[in-house]
LOZA-908717 format. One record per residue (C-alpha): residue in three letters; x, y, z. Coordinates in Angstrom, 3 decimals, always signed. Example, Ala and Ser with C-alpha at 12.3 -4.5 7.8 and 13.67 -1.06 7.14 Angstrom:
<atoms>
ATOM, r, X, Y, Z
ATOM, Ala, +12.300, -4.500, +7.800
ATOM, Ser, +13.670, -1.060, +7.140
</atoms>
This chain:
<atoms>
ATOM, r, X, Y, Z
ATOM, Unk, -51.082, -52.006, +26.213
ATOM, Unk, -50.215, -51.025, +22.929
ATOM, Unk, -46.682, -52.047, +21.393
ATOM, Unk, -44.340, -49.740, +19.417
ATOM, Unk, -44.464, -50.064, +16.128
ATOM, Unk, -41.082, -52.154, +14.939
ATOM, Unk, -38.307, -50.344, +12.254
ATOM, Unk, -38.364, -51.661, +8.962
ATOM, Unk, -35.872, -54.102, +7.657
ATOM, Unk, -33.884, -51.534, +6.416
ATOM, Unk, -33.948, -48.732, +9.011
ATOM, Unk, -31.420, -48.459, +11.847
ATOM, Unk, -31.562, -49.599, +15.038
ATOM, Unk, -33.459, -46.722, +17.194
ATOM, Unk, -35.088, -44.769, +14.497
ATOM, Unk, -38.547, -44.758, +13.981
ATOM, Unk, -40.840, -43.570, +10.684
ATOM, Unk, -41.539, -40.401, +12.733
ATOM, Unk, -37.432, -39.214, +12.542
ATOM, Unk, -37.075, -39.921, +8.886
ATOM, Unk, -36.250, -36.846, +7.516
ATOM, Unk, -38.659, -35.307, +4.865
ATOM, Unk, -38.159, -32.997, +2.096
ATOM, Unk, -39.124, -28.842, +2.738
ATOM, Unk, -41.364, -27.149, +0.588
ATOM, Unk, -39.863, -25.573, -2.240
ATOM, Unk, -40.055, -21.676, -2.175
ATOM, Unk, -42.997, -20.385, -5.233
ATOM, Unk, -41.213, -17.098, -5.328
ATOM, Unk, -38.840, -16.956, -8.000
ATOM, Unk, -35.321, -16.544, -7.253
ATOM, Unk, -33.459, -14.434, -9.788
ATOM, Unk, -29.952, -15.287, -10.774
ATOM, Unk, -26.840, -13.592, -9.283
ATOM, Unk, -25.901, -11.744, -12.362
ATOM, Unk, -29.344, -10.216, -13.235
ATOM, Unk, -29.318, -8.724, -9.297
ATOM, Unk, -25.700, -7.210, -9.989
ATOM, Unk, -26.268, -6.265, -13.242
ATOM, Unk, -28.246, -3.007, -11.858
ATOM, Unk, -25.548, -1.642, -9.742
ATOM, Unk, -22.812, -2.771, -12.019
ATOM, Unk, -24.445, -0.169, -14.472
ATOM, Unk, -24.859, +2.573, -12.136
ATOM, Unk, -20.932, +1.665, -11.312
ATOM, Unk, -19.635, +2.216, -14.568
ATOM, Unk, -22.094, +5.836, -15.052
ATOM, Unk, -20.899, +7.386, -12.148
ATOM, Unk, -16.824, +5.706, -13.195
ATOM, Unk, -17.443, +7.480, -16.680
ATOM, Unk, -18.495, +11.126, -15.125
ATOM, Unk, -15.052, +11.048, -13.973
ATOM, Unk, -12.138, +13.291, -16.688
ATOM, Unk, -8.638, +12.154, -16.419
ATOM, Unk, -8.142, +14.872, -14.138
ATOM, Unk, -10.787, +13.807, -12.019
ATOM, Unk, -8.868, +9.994, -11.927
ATOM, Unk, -5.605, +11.927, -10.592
ATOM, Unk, -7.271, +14.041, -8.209
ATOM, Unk, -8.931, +10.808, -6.642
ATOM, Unk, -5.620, +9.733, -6.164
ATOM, Unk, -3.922, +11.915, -4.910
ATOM, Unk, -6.666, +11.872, -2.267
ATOM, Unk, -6.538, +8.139, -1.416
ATOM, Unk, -2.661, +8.809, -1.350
ATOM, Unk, -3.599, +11.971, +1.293
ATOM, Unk, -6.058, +9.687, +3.565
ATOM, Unk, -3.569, +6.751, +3.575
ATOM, Unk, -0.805, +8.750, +4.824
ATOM, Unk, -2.867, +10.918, +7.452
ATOM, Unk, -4.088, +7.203, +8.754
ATOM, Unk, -0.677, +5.502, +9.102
ATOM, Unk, +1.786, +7.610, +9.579
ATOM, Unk, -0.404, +10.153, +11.225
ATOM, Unk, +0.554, +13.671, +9.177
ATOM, Unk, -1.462, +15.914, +10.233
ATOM, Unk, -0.102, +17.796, +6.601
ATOM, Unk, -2.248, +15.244, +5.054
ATOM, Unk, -5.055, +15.385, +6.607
ATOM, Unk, -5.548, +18.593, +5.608
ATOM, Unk, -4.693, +18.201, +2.208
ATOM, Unk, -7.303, +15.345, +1.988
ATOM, Unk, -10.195, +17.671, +3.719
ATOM, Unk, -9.348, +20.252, +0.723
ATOM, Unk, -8.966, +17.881, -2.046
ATOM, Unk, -12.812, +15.858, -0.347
ATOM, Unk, -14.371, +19.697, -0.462
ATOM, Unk, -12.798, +20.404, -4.064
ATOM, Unk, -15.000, +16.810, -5.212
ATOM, Unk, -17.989, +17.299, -3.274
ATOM, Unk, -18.637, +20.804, -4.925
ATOM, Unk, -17.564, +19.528, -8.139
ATOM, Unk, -20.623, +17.573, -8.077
ATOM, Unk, -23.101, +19.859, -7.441
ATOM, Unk, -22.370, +21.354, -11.229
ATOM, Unk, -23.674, +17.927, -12.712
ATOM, Unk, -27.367, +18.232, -10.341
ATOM, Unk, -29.893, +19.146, -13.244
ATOM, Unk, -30.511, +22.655, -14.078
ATOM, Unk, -34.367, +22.289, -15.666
ATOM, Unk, -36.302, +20.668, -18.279
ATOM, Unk, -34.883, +21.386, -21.588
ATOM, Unk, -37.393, +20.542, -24.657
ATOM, Unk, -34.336, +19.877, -27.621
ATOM, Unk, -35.251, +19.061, -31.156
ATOM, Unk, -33.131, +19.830, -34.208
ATOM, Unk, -34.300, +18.767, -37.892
ATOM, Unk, -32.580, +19.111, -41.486
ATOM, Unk, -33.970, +21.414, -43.990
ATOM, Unk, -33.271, +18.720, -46.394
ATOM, Unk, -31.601, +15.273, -46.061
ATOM, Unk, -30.241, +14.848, -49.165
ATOM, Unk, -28.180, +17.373, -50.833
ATOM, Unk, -25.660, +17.614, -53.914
ATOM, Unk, -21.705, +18.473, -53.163
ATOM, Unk, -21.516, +22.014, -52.978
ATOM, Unk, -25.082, +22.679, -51.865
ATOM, Unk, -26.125, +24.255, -48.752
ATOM, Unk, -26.930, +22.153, -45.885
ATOM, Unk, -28.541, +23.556, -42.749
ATOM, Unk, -29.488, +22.072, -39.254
ATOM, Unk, -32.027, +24.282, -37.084
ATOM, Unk, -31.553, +23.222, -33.416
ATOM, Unk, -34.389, +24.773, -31.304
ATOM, Unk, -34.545, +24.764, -27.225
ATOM, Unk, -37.601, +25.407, -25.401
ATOM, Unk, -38.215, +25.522, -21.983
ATOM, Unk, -40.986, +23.016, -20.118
ATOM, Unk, -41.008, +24.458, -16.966
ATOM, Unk, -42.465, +27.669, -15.237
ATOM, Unk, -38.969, +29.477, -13.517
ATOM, Unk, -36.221, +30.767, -15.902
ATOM, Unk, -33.502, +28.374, -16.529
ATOM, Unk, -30.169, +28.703, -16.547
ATOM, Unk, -27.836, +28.966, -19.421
ATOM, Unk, -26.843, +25.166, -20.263
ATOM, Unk, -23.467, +24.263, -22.797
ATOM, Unk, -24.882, +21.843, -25.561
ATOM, Unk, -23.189, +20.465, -28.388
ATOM, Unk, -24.106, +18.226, -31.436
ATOM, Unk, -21.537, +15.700, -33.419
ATOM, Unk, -21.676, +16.490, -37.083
ATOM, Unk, -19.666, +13.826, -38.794
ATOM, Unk, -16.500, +13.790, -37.196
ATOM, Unk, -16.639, +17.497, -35.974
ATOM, Unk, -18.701, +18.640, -32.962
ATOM, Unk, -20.912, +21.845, -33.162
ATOM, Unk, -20.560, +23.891, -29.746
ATOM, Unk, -23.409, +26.587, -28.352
ATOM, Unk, -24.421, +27.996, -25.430
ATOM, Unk, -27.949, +28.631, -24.500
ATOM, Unk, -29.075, +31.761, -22.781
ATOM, Unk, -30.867, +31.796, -19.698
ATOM, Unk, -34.506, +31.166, -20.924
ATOM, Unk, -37.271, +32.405, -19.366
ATOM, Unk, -40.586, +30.633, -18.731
ATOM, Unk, -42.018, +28.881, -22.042
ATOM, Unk, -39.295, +30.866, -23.810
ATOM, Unk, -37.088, +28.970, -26.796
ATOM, Unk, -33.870, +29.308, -28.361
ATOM, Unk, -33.000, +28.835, -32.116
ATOM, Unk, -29.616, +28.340, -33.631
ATOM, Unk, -28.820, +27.239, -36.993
ATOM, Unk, -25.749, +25.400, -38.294
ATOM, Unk, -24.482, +24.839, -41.951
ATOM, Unk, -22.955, +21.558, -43.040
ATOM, Unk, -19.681, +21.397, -44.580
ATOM, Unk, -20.663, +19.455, -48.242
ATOM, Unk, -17.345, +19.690, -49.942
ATOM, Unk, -17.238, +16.347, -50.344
ATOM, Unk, -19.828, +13.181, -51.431
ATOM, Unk, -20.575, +10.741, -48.579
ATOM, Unk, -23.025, +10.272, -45.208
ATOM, Unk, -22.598, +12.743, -42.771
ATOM, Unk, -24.543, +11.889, -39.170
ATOM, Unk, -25.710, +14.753, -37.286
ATOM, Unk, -26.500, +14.429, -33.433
ATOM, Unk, -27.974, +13.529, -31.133
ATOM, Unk, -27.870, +17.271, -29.402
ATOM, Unk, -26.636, +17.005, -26.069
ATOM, Unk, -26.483, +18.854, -23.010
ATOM, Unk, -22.736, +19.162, -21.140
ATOM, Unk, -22.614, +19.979, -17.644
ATOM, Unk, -18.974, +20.254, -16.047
ATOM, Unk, -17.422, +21.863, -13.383
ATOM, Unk, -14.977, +24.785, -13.606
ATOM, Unk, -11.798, +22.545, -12.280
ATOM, Unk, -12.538, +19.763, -14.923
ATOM, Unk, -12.846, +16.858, -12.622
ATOM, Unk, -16.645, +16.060, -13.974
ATOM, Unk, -18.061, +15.416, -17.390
ATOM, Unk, -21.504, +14.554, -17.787
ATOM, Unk, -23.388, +14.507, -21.182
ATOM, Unk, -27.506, +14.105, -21.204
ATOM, Unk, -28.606, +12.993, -24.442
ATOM, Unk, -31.566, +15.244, -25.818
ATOM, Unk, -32.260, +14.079, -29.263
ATOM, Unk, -31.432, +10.807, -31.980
ATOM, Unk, -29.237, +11.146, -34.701
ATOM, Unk, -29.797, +12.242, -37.944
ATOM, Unk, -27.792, +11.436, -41.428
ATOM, Unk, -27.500, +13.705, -44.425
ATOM, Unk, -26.803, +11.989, -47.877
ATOM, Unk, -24.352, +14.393, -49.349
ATOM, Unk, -25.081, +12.704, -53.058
ATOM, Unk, -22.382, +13.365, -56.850
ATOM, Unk, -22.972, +16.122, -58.816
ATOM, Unk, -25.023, +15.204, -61.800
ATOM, Unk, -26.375, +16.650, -64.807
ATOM, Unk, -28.907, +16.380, -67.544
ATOM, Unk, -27.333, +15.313, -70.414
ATOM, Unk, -28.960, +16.460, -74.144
ATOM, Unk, -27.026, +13.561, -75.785
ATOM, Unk, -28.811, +10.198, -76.230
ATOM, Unk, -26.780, +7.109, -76.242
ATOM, Unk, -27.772, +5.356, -79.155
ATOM, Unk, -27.851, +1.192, -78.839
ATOM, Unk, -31.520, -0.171, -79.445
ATOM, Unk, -32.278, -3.829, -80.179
ATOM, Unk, -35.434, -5.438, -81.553
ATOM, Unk, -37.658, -6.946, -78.684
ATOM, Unk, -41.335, -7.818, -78.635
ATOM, Unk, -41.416, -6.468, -75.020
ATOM, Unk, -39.708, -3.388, -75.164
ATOM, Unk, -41.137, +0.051, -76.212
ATOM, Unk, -42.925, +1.288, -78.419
ATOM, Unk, -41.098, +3.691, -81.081
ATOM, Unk, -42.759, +5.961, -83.922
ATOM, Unk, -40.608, +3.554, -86.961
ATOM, Unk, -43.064, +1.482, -88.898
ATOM, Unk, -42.329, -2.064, -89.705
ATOM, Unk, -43.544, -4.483, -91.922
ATOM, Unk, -43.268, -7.107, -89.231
ATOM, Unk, -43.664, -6.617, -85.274
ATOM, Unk, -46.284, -6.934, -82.577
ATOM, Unk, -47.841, -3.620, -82.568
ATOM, Unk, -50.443, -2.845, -84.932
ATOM, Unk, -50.259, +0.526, -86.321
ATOM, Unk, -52.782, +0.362, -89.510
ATOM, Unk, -53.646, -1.156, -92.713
ATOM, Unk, -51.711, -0.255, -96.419
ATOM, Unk, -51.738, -1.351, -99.733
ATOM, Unk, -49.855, -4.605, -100.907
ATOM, Unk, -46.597, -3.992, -102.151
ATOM, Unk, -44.350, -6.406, -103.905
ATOM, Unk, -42.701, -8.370, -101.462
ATOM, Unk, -44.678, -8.262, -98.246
ATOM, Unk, -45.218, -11.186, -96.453
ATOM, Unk, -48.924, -12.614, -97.785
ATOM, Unk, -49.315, -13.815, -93.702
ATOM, Unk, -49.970, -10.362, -93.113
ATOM, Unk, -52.590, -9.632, -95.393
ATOM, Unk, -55.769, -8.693, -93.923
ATOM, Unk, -58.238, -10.428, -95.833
ATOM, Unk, -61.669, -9.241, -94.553
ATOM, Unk, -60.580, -5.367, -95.913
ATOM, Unk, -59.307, -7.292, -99.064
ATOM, Unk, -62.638, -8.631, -100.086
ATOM, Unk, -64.588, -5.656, -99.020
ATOM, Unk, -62.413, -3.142, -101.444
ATOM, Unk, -61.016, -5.709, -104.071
ATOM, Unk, -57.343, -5.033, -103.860
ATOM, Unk, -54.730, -6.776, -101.577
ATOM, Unk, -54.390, -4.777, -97.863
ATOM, Unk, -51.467, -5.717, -95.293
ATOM, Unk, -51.187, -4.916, -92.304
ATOM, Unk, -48.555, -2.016, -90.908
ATOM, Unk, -46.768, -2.639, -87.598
ATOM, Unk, -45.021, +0.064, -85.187
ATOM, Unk, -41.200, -1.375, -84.400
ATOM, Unk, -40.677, -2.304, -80.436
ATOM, Unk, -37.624, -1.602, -79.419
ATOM, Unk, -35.224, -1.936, -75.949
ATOM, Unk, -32.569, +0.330, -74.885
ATOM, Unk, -31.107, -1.239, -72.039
ATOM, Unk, -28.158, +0.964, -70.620
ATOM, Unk, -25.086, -1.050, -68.342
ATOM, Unk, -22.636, +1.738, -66.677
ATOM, Unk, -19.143, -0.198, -65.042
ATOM, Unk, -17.489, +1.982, -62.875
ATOM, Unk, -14.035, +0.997, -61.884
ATOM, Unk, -13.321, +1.911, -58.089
ATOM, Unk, -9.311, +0.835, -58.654
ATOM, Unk, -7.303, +2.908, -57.343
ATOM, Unk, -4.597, +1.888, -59.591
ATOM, Unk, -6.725, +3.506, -62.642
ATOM, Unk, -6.677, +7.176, -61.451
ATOM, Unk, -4.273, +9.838, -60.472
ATOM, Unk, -6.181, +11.203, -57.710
ATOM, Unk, -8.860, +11.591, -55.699
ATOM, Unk, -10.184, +14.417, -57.592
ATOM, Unk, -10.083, +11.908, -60.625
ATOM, Unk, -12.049, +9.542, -58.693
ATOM, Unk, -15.373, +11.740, -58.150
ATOM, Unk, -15.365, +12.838, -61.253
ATOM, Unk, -15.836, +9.336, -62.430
ATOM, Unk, -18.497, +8.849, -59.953
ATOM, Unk, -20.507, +12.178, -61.071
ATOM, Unk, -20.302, +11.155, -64.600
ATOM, Unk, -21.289, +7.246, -63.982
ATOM, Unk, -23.891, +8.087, -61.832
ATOM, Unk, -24.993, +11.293, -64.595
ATOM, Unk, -25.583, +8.606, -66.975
ATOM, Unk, -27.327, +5.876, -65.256
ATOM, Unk, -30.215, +8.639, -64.034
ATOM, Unk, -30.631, +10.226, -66.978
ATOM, Unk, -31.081, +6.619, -68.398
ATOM, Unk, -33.788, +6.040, -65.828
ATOM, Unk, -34.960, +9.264, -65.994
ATOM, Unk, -35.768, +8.787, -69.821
ATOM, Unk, -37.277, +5.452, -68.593
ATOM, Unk, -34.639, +3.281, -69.833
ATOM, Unk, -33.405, -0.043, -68.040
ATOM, Unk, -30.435, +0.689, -66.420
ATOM, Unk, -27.510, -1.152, -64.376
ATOM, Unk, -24.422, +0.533, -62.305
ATOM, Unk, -21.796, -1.803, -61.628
ATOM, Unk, -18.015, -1.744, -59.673
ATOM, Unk, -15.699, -4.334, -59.122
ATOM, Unk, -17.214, -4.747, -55.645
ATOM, Unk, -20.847, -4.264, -55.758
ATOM, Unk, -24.241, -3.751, -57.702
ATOM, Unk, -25.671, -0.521, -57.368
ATOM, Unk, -30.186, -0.383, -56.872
ATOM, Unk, -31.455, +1.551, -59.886
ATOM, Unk, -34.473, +1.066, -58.621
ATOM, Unk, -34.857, +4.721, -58.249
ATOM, Unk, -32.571, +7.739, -58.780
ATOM, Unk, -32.669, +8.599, -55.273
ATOM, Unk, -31.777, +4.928, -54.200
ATOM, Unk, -28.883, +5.210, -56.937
ATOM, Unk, -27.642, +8.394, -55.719
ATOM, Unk, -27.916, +7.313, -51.818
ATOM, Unk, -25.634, +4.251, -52.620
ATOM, Unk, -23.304, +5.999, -54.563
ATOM, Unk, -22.398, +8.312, -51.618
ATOM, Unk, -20.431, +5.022, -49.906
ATOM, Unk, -18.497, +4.291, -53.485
ATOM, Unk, -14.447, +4.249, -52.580
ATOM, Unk, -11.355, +3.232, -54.215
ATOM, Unk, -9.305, +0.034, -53.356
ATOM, Unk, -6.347, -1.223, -53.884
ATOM, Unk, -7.229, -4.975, -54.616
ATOM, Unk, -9.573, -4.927, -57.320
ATOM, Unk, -9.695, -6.370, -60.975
ATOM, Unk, -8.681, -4.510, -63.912
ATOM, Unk, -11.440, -3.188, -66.433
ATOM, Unk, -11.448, -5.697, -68.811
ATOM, Unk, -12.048, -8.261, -65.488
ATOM, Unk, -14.896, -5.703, -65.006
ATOM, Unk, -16.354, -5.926, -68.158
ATOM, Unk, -16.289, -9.554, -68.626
ATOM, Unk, -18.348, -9.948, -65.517
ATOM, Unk, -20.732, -7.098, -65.969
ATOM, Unk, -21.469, -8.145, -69.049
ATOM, Unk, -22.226, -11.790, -67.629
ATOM, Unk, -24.575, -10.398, -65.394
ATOM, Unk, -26.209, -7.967, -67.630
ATOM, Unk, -26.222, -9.994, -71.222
ATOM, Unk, -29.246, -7.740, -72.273
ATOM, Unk, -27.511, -4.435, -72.370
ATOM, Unk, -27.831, -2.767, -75.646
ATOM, Unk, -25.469, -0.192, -74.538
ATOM, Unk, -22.586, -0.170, -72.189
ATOM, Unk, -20.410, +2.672, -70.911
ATOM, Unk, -17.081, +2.210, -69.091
ATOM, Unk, -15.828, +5.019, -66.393
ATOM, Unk, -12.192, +4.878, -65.371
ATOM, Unk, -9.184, +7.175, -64.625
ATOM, Unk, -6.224, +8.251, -66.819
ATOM, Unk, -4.376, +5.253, -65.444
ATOM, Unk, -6.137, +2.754, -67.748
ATOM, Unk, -4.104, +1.797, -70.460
ATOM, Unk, -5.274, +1.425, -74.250
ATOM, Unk, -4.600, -2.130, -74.307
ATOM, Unk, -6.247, -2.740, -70.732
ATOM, Unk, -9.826, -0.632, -72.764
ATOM, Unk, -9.146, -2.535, -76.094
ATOM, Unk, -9.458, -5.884, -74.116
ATOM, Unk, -12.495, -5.279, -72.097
ATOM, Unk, -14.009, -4.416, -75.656
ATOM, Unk, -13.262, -8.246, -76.901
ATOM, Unk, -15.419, -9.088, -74.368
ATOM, Unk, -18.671, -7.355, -75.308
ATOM, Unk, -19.888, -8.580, -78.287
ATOM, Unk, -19.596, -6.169, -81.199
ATOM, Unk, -23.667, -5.913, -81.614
ATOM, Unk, -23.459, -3.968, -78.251
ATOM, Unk, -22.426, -0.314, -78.685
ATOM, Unk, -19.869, +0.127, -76.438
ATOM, Unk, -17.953, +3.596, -75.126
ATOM, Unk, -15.008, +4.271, -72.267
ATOM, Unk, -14.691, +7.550, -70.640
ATOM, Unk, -11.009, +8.597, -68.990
ATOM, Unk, -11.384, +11.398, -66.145
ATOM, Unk, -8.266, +13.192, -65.494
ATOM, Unk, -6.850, +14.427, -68.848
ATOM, Unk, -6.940, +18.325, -68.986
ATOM, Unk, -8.081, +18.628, -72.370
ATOM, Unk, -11.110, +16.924, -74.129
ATOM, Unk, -9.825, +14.717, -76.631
ATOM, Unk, -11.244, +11.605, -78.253
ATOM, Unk, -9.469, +8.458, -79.338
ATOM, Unk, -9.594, +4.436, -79.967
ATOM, Unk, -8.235, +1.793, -78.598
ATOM, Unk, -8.839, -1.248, -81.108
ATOM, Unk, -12.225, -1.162, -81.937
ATOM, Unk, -12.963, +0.976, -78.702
ATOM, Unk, -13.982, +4.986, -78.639
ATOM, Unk, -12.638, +6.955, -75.489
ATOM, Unk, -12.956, +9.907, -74.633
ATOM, Unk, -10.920, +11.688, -72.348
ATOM, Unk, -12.550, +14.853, -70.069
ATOM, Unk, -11.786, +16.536, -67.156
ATOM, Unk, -14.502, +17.978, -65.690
ATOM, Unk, -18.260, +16.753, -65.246
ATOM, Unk, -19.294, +19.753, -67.441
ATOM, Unk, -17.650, +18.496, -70.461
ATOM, Unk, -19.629, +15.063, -70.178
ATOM, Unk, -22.486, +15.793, -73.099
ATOM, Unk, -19.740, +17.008, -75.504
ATOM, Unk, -18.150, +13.762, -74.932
ATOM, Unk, -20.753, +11.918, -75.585
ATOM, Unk, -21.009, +14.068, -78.878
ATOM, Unk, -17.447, +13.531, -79.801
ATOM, Unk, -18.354, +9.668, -79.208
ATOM, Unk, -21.282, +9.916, -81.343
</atoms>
């Protein structure tokens, strides 16, 4: 006869190792948090909340209000007025079921244009499916406006074409789209939008022209370009001359000496650098209007391509940024987000630190509005050392005049087209 087994020192009385309780299995399938399984409906929640129009909101009111007192009180008034109010709903959202497969693409004949320049949008709807569809209300945001069409009932394979034409009175980014269909019901308690395309921006860039007028400012530099003055001293060769009193004997090419027995030098082609640094003051203090304002930024950003243009290094500064000259299209690009603030330093606070960051500039050309005083110009010229050719231009004055403040030129225009004979008068 076999005996029990005994329990342990530190069991109970009356338990053996069979009734200690083990540990389950864990579960291999992986259980997925509370907030990822709501998430789902949560979203479909808020869709269907956001079909519903304010009027929609009341008229789901006044129903809960109708079924609350046909429940308790027992009006029989209400009741009815709920059933009417339930059938009003329920047919209000058959308008939002689908109508067909609409294939939606619109495109911009050009995405960057100049103020003043023509701007078109070509929306085109095709239909994808093999029954005529019904006509379908679309519309498409263009900057803060919204462009409204209907389209036609289209039959199978059949498109639609409509063309719209941007508003470019003034410089800046305009986004167009997306294109999107509306479907609502005649009593306005629905709203549903289906989005058909992605937005689009159009860079509505300055006016600018193509000056004739160089800006004269060169300096001497081994690296820069290479001009048609000869020197007697520089880094690019040009050709060989006869000594004349006073050249420097280092440059006397001695193999060409012996072989014709008199003294030859050597004749150099001058390298030159024309670096060009525009400061464009975005104050609002320094100009009477907003009119004023673009006009500075068409004739700061007139300069700085034609300076690139004529492959020139080239900066464009404000008090608040650095405009990329990599390119003229980057410069242009930026310059449609240029504004005016309040809190901004003076000119002379702009010239001191564009000239800090740009202590190679050869030339340098100062924008600004009436507002700018002479003695507010004749201090940012302190600043710029008097090797540096240095001009202001004034927007805002209705008559082309040109005068000085200290050792300064300005020139005062009004209107972008005047820009090369100021730079004449300057001259």
């Amino acid at each position: 006869m076999t005996a029990a087994p005994s329990p342990g020192p530190g069991s109970p009385a009356g338990t053996t190792p069979s009734s200690v309780p083990t540990s389950r299995p864990q579960d291999p399938r992986p259980r997925l948090p509370v907030t990822s399984v709501l998430r789902t409906p949560a979203r479909h929640l808020s869709r269907l909340l956001g079909v519903l129009s304010p009027v929609g909101w009341a008229c789901l009111a006044v129903l809960a209000c109708c079924l609350l007192l046909g429940a308790h009180p027992g009006w029989q008034e209400a009741w009815g007025a709920a059933a009417v109010l339930g059938a009003v709903v329920l047919s209000a959202g058959l308008w939002l079921l689908p109508r067909g497969s609409h294939s939606v693409t619109h495109s911009l004949l050009d995405p960057y244009v100049t103020v003043g320049d023509y701007a078109l949008v070509r929306v085109t709807v095709t239909s994808t499916r093999s029954r005529p569809l019904l006509p379908t209300r679309m519309e498409m945001p263009v900057g803060a406006g919204r462009a409204v069409f209907v389209v036609p009932v289209l039959p199978p394979g059949g498109s639609h074409d409509r063309g719209f034409v941007l508003p470019t009175r003034s410089r800046g980014v305009v986004v167009v789209g997306p294109v999107v269909s509306v479907a609502r019901d005649p009593v306005g308690l629905l709203h549903l939008e289906r989005t058909r395309t992605t937005a689009q921006t159009v860079h509505i860039h300055p006016r600018t022209l193509r000056l004739g007028a160089v800006l004269h400012g060169t300096l001497r530099d081994i690296e820069g370009a290479v001009t048609q003055d000869l020197s007697s001293s520089d880094v690019s060769f040009h050709a060989l001359r006869d000594y004349v009193a006073g050249d420097d004997r280092r440059h006397v090419h001695w193999p060409t000496t012996a072989r014709t027995g008199r003294l030859m030098v050597r004749q150099f082609e001058e390298t030159r650098r024309s670096s060009l640094l525009v400061l464009l003051s975005v104050r609002a203090q320094d100009y009477a209007g907003e009119e004023d304002f673009e006009t500075a930024v068409s004739v700061a950003c007139s300069l700085a391509v034609d300076g690139l243009r004529d492959g020139r290094q080239v900066r464009l500064l404000t008090q608040d940024t650095s405009l990329p000259t990599a390119s003229p299209l980057r410069l242009l690009d930026a310059s449609c987000l240029l504004e005016t603030h309040e809190a901004t330093g003076t000119c002379d606070d702009l010239a001191r630190h564009g000239y800090a960051t740009s202590p190679e500039a050869s030339v340098v050309v100062l924008v600004t509005g009436q507002e700018t005083s002479r003695a507010v110009l004749a201090a940012a010229r302190s600043l710029v050392p008097p090797s540096v050719s240095m001009l202001a231009l004034r927007t805002g004055q209705r008559q082309l005049s040109r005068l000085h403040a200290g050792d300064l030129p300005v020139v005062d225009l009004d209107r972008l087209e005047q820009l090369p004979t100021a730079l004449r008068k300057a001259a």
